[in-house]
N, C-alpha and C positions, 0 to 999 in steps of 0.2 A: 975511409972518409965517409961524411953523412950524406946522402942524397944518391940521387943516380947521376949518371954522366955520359951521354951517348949524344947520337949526332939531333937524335928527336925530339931536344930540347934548345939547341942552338936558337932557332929561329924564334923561340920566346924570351931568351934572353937576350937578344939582337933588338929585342920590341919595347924590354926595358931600358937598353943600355939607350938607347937611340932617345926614349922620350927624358932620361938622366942628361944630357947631351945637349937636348932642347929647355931644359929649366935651367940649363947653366947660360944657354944662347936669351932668354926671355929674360934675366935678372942682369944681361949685358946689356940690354934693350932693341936686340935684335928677333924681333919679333916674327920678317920674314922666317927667317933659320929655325924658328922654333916651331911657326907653325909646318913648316918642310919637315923636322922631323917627326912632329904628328904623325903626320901624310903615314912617314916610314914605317910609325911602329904599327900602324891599319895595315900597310903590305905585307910585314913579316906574318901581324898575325893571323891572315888571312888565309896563309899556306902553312900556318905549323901544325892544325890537323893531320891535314892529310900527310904531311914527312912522317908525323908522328904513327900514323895508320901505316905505314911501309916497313917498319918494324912486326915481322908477322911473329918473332918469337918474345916478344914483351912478358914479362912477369904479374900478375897483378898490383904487386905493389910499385913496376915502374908505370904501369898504366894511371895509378890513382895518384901518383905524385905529379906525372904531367898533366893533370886535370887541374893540383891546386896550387901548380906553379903559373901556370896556365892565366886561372880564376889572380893571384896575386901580382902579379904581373901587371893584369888589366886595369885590378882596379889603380895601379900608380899611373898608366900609360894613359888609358883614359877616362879615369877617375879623378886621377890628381893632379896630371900635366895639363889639362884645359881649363881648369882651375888658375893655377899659378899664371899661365900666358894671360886669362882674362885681369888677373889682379894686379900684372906688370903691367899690362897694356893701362889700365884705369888709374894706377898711382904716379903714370907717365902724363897723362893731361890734366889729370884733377889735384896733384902733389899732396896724397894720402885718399886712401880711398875709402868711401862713407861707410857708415852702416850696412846702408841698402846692399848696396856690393860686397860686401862681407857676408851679406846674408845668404845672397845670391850663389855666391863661389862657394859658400857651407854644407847648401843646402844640397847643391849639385855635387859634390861630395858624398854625402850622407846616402840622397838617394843611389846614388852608384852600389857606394858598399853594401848598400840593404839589397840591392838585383842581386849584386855579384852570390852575398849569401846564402839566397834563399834558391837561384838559379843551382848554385856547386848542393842544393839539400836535395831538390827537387830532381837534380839530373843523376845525384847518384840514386835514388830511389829508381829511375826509369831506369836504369843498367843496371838495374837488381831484377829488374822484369822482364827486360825484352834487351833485345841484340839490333833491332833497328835500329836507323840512323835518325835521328831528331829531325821534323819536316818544317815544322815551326818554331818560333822562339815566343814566349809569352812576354809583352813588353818590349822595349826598342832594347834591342843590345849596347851596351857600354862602348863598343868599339866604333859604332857609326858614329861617335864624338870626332873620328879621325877624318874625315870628310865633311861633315857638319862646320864644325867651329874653323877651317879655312878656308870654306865654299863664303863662311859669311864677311872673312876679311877681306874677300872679292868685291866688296859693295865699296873701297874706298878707291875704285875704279871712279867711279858716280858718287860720291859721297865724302863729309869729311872726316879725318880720322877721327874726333869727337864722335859723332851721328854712328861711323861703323864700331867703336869700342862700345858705345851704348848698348847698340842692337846686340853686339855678339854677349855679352852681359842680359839680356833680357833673351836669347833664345837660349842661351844657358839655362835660365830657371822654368820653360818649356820643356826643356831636352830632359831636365831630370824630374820631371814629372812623368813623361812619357816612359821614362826607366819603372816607373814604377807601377803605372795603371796596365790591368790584365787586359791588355789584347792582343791580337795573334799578329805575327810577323814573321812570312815565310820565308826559312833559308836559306840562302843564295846558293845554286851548285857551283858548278867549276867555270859555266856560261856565264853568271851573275855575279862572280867573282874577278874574273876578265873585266868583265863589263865597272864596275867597282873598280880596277886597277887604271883601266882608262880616265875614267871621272878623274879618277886621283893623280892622274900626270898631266890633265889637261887643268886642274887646280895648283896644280906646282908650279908651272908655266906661268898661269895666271898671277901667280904669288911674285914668281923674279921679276916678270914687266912690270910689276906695279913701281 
């Protein structure tokens, strides 16, 4: 068979299936459920590093294939699944959705794959040089889309679904900007990751009362 298959990839496939699961739950028009499995695919991928680092006798080519299963993975989970929910959510109130939001959803698209790419060039060059662990990230990572885009469907708490489909559409074309301007963003240890899993269960919560 082609590929590797061990347990230190489970939790990246767990990250795709979950956001496959939620495009199927957003094109039903159940948007809570899709943004809930968001939420999921940010927790799996949040811990498949480190399962993956428990593997102390990896080969190099199981090492470089988890990087670009990894990197592939992300850019559907959250490259293309906050796409698709923003484009169900807007062809749900406006019956076909404009330009603008086409743009919007492409754009945020585009910039992902262009992070995801230049990220998987950039980091295997730095594991050609050094064995340390990455302190920073250059630009917002692709994954904080999983906490991003259902912190913001939080606002039809206070708002109406019009006003919050808008906005989550307009921090879209923000968020992938930020994917792609150079500045530094420090990353989270195993505290800041905690801390990240909490946000994100008291956003799920948030997501079923609504």
């Amino acid at each position: 068979m082609i590929g590797f298959y061990n347990y230190t990839v489970i939790l990246t496939y767990l990250s795709l299936v979950s956001a496959l699961f939620g495009t199927h739950l957003a094109f039903k028009g159940n948007f809570d459920g899709a943004l809930i499995c968001l939420l999921l695919s940010g927790a799996f991928d949040s811990f498949d590093g480190m399962v993956a680092r428990t593997k102390k006798d990896r080969t190099e080519e199981e090492r470089k294939f988890g990087i670009q299963i990894d990197s592939l993975a992300d850019m559907f989970s959250f490259g293309i699944f906050p796409a698709i929910i923003g484009y169900t959510m807007m062809d749900s109130i406006v019956c076909g959705v404009t330009w603008l939001w086409f743009f919007i959803f492409a754009f945020y698209a585009l910039c992902a794959i262009s992070r995801l790419g230049y990220f998987n060039v950039v980091e295997e060059m730095r594991q050609n040089t050094t064995t340390e662990k990455r302190k920073y990230y250059q630009g917002l990572p692709v994954t904080s889309a999983s906490l991003i885009f259902p912190a913001v469907c939080l606002l039809r708490h206070f708002l109406t679904v019009e006003m919050t489909y808008s906005i989550y559409a307009w921090v879209m074309f923000i968020t992938a900007w930020a994917f792609i301007i150079n500045f530094k963003v420090r990353k989270p240890g195993l505290k800041g990751i905690l801390v990240m899993l909490v946000v994100g269960i008291l956003i799920c919560t948030g997501l079923i009362m609504l």
